[in-house]
N, CA, C and O atoms as a Tinker XYZ file with bonds, in Angstrom:
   300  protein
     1  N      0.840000   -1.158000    0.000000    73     2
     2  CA     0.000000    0.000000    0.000000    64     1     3
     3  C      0.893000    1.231000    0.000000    63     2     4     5
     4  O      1.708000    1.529000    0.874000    81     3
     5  N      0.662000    1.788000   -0.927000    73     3     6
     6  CA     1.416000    3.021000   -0.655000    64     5     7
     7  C      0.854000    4.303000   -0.004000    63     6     8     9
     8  O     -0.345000    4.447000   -0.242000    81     7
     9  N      1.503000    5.440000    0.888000    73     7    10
    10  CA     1.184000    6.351000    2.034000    64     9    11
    11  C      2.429000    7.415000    1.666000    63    10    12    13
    12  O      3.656000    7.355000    1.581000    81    11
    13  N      1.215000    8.583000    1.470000    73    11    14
    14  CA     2.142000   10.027000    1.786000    64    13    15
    15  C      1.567000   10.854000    2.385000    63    14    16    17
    16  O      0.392000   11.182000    2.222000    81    15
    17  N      2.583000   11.430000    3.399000    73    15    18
    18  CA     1.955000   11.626000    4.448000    64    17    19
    19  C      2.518000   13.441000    4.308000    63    18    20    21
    20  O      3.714000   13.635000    4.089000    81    19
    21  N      1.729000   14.443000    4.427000    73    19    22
    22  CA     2.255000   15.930000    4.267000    64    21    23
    23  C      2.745000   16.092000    5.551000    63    22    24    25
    24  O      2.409000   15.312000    6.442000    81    23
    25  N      3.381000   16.871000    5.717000    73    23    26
    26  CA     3.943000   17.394000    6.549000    64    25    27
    27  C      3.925000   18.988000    6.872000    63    26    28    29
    28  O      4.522000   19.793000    6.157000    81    27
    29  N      3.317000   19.290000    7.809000    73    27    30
    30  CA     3.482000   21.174000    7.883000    64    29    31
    31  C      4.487000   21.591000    7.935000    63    30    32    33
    32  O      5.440000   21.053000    8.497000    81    31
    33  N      4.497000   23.008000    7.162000    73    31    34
    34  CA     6.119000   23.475000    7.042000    64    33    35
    35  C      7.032000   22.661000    6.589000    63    34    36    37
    36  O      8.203000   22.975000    6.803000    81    35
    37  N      6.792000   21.627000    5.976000    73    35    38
    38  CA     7.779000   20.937000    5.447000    64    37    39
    39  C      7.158000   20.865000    3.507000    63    38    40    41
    40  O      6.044000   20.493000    3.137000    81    39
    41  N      8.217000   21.309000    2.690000    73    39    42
    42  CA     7.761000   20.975000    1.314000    64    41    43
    43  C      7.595000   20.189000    0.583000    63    42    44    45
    44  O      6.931000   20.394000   -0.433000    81    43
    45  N      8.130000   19.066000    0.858000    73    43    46
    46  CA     8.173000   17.516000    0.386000    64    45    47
    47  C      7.497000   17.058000    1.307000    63    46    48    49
    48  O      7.467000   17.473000    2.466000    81    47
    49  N      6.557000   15.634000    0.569000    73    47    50
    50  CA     6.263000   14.908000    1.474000    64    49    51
    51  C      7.023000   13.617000    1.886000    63    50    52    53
    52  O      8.218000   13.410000    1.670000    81    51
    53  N      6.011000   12.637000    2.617000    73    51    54
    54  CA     6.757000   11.289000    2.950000    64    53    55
    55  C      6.233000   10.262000    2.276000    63    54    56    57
    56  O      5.065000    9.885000    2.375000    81    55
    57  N      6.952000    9.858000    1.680000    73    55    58
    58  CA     6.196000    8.703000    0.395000    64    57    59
    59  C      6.833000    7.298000    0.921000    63    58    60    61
    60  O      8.039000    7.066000    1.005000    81    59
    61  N      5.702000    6.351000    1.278000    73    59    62
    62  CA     6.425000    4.686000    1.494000    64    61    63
    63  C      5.533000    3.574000    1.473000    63    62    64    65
    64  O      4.369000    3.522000    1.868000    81    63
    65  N      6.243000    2.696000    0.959000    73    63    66
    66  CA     5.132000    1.039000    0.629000    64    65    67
    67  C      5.572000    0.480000    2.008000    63    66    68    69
    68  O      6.619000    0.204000    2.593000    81    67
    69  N      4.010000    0.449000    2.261000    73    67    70
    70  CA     3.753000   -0.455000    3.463000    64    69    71
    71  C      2.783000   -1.450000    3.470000    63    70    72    73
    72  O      1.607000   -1.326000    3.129000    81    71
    73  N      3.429000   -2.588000    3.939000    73    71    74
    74  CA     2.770000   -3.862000    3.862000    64    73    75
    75  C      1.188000   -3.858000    4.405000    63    74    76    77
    76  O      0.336000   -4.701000    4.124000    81    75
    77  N      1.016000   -2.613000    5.310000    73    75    78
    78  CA    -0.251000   -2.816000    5.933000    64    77    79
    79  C     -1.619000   -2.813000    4.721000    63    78    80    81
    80  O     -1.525000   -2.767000    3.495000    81    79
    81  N     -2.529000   -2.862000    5.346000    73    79    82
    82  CA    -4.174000   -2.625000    4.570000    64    81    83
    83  C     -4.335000   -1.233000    4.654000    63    82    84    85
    84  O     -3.603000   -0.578000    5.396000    81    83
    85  N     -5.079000   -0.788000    4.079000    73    83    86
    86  CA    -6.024000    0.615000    4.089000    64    85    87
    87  C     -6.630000    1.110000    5.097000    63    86    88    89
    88  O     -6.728000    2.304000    5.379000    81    87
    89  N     -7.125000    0.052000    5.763000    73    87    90
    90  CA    -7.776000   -0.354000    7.322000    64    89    91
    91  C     -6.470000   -0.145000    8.056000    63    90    92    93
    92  O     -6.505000    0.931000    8.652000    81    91
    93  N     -5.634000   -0.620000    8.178000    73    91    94
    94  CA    -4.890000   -0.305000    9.412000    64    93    95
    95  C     -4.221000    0.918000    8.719000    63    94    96    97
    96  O     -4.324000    1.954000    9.376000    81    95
    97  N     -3.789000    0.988000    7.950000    73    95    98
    98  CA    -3.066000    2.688000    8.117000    64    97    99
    99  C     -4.458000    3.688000    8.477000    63    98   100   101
   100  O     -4.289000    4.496000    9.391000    81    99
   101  N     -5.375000    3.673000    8.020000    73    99   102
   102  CA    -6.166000    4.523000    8.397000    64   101   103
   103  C     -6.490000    4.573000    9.749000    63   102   104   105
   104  O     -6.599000    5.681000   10.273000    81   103
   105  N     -6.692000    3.395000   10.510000    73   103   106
   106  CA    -6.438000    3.172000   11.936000    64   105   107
   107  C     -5.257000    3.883000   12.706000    63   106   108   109
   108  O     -5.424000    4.838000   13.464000    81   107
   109  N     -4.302000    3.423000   12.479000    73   107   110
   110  CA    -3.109000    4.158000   12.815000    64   109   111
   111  C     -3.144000    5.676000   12.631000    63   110   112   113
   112  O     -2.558000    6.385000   13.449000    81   111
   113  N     -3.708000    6.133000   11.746000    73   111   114
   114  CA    -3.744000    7.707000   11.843000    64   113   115
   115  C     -4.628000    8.191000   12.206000    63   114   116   117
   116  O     -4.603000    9.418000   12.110000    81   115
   117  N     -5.854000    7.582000   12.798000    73   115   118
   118  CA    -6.973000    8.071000   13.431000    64   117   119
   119  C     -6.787000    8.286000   14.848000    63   118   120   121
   120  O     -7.350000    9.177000   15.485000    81   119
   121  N     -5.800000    7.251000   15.424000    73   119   122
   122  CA    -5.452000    6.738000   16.595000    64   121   123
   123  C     -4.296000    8.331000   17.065000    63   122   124   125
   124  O     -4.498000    8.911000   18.132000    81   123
   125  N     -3.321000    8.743000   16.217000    73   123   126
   126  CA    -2.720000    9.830000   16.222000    64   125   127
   127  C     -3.533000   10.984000   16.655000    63   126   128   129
   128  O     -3.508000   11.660000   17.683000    81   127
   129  N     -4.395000   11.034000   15.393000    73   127   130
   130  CA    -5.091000   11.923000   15.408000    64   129   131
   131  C     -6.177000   12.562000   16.362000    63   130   132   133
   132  O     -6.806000   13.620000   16.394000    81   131
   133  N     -6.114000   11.668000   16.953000    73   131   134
   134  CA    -6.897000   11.492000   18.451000    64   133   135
   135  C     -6.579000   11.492000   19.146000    63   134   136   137
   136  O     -7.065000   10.839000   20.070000    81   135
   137  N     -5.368000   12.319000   19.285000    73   135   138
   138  CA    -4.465000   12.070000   20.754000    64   137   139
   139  C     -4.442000   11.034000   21.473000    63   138   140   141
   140  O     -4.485000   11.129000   22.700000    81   139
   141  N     -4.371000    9.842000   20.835000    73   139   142
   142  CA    -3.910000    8.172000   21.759000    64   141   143
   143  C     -2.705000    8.493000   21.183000    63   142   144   145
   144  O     -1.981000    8.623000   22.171000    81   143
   145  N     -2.229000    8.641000   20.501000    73   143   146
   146  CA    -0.538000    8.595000   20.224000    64   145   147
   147  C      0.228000    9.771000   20.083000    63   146   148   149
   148  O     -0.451000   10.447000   19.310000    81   147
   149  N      1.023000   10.280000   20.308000    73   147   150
   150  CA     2.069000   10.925000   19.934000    64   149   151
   151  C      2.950000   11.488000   18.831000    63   150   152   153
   152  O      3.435000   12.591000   18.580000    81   151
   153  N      2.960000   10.400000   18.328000    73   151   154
   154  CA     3.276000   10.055000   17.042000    64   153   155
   155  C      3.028000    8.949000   16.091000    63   154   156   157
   156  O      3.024000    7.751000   16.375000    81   155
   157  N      2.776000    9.595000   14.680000    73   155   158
   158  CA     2.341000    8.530000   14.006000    64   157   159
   159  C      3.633000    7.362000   13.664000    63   158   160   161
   160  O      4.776000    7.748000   13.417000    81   159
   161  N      3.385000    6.415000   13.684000    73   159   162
   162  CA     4.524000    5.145000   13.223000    64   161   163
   163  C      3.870000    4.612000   12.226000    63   162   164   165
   164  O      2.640000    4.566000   12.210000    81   163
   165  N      4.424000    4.271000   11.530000    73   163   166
   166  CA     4.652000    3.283000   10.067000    64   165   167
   167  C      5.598000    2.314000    9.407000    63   166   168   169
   168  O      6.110000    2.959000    8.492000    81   167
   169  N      5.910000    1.538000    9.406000    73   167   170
   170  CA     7.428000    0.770000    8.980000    64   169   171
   171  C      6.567000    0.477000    7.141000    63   170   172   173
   172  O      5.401000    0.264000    6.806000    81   171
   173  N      7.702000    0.598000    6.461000    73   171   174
   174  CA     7.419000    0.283000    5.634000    64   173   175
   175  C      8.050000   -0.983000    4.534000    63   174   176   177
   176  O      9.147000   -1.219000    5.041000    81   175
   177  N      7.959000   -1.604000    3.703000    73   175   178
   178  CA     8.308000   -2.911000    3.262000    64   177   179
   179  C      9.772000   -3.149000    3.096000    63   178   180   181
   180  O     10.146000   -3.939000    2.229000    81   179
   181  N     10.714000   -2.469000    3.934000    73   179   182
   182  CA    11.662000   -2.857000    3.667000    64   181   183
   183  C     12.435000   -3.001000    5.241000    63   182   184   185
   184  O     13.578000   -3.309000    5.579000    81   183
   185  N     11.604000   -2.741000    5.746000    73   183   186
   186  CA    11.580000   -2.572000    7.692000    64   185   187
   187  C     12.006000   -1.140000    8.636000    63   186   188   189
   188  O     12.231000   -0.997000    9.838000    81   187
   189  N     11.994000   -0.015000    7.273000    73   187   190
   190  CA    12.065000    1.265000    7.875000    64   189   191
   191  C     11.297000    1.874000    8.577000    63   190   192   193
   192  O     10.254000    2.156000    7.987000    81   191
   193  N     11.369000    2.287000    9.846000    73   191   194
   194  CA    10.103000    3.073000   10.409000    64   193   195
   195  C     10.019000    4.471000   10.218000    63   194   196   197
   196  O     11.012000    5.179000   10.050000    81   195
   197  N      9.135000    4.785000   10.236000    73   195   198
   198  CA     9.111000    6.235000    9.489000    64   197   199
   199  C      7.903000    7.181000   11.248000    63   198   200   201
   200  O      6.750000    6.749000   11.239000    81   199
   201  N      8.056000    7.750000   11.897000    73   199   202
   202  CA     7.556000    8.534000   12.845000    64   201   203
   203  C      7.380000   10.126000   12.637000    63   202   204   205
   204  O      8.370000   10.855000   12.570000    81   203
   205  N      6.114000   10.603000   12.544000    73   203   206
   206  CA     5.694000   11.621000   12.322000    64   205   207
   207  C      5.131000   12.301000   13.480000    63   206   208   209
   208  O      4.501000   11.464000   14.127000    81   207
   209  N      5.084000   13.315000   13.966000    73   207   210
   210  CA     4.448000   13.803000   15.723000    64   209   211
   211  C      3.262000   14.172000   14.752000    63   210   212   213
   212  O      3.193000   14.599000   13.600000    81   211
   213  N      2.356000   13.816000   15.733000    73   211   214
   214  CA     0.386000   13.637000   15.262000    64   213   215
   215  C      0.145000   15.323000   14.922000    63   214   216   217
   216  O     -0.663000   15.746000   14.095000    81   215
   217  N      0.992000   16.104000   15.718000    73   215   218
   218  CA     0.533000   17.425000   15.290000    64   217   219
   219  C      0.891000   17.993000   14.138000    63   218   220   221
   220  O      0.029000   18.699000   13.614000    81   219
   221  N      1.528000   17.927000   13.800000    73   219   222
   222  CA     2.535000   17.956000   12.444000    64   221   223
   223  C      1.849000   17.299000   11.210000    63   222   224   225
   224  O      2.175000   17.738000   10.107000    81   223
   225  N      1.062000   16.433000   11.269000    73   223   226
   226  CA     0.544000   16.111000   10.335000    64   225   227
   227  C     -0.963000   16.439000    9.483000    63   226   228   229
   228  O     -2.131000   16.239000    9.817000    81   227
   229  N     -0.245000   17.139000    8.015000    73   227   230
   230  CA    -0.931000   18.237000    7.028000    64   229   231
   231  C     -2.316000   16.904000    6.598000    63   230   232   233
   232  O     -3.497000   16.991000    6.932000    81   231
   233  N     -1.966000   16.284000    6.159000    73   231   234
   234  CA    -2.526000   15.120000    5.003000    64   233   235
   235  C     -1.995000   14.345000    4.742000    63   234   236   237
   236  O     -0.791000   14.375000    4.488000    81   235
   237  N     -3.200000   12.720000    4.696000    73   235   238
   238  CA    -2.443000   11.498000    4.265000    64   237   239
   239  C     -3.173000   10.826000    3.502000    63   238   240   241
   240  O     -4.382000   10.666000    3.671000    81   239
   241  N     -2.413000   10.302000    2.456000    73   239   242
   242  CA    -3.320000    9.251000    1.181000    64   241   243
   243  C     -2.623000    8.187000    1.105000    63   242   244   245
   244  O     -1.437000    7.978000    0.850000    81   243
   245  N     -3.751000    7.347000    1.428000    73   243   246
   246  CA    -3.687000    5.998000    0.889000    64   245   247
   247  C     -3.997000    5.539000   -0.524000    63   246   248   249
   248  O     -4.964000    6.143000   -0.989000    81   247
   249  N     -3.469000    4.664000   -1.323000    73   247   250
   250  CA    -3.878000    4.681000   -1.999000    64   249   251
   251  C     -2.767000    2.899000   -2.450000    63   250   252   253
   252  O     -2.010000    2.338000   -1.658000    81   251
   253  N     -3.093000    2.412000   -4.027000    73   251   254
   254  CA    -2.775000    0.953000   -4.136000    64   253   255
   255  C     -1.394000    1.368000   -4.827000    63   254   256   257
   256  O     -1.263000    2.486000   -5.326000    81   255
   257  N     -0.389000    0.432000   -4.833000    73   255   258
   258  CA     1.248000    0.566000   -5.010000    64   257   259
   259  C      0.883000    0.477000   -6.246000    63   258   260   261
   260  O     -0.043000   -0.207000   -6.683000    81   259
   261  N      1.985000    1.531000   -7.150000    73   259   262
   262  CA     2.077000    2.038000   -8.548000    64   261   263
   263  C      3.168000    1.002000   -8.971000    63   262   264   265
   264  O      4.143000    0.618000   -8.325000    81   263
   265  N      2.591000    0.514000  -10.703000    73   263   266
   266  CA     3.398000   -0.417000  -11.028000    64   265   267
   267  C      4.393000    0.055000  -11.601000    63   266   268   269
   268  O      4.119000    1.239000  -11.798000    81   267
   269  N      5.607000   -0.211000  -12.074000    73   267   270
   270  CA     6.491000    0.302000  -12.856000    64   269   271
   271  C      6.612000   -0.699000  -14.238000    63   270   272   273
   272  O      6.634000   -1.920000  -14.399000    81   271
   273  N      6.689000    0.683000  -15.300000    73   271   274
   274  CA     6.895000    0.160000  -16.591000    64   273   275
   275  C      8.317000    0.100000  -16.444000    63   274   276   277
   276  O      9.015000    0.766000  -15.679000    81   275
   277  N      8.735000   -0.950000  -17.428000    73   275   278
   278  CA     9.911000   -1.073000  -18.154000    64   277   279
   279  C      9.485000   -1.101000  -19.618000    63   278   280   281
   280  O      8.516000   -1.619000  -20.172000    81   279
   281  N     10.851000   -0.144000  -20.219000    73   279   282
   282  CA    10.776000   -0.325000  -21.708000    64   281   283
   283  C     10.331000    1.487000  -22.412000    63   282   284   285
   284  O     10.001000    2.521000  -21.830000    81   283
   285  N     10.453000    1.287000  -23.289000    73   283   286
   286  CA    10.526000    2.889000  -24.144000    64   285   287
   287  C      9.191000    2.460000  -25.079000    63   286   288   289
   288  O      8.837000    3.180000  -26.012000    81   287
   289  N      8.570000    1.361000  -24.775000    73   287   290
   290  CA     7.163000    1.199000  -25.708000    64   289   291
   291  C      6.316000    2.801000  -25.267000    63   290   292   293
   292  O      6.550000    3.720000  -24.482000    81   291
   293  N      5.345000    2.505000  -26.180000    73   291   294
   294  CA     3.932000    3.312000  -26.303000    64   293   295
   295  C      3.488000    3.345000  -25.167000    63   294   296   297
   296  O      3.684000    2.374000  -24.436000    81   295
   297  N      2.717000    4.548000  -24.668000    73   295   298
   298  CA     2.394000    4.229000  -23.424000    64   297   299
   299  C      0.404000    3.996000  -23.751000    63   298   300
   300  O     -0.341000    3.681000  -22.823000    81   299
């Protein structure tokens, strides 16, 4: 699943494939967002954790992992 997560005051976002469902990342940031957590956590498919403080956080999309073409064909 891929997740980018904005960041205030920050110009780039945080872009990462995570093994979770749609359901649990959305869980996980509701849970932030609700002052049960502190900070948001995420590890993503390669075992990086990625921690965001709940206040700090602009916007987040979920959405399904983008495939990659190979090749100079037609698109």
């Amino acid at each position: 699943m891929e997740v980018k997560i904005g960041v205030q005051h920050t110009p780039r976002e945080i872009v990462l494939e995570s093994g979770l469902s749609a359901e649990e990342v959305e869980s996980a940031v509701s849970e932030a967002l609700a002052g049960k957590a502190a900070l948001l956590s995420l590890t993503d498919e390669k075992g990086r954790k990625v921690l965001v403080p709940a206040d700090r956080i602009a916007y987040v999309e979920i959405g399904e992992p983008s495939t990659r073409r190979v090749g100079f064909g037609a698109l």
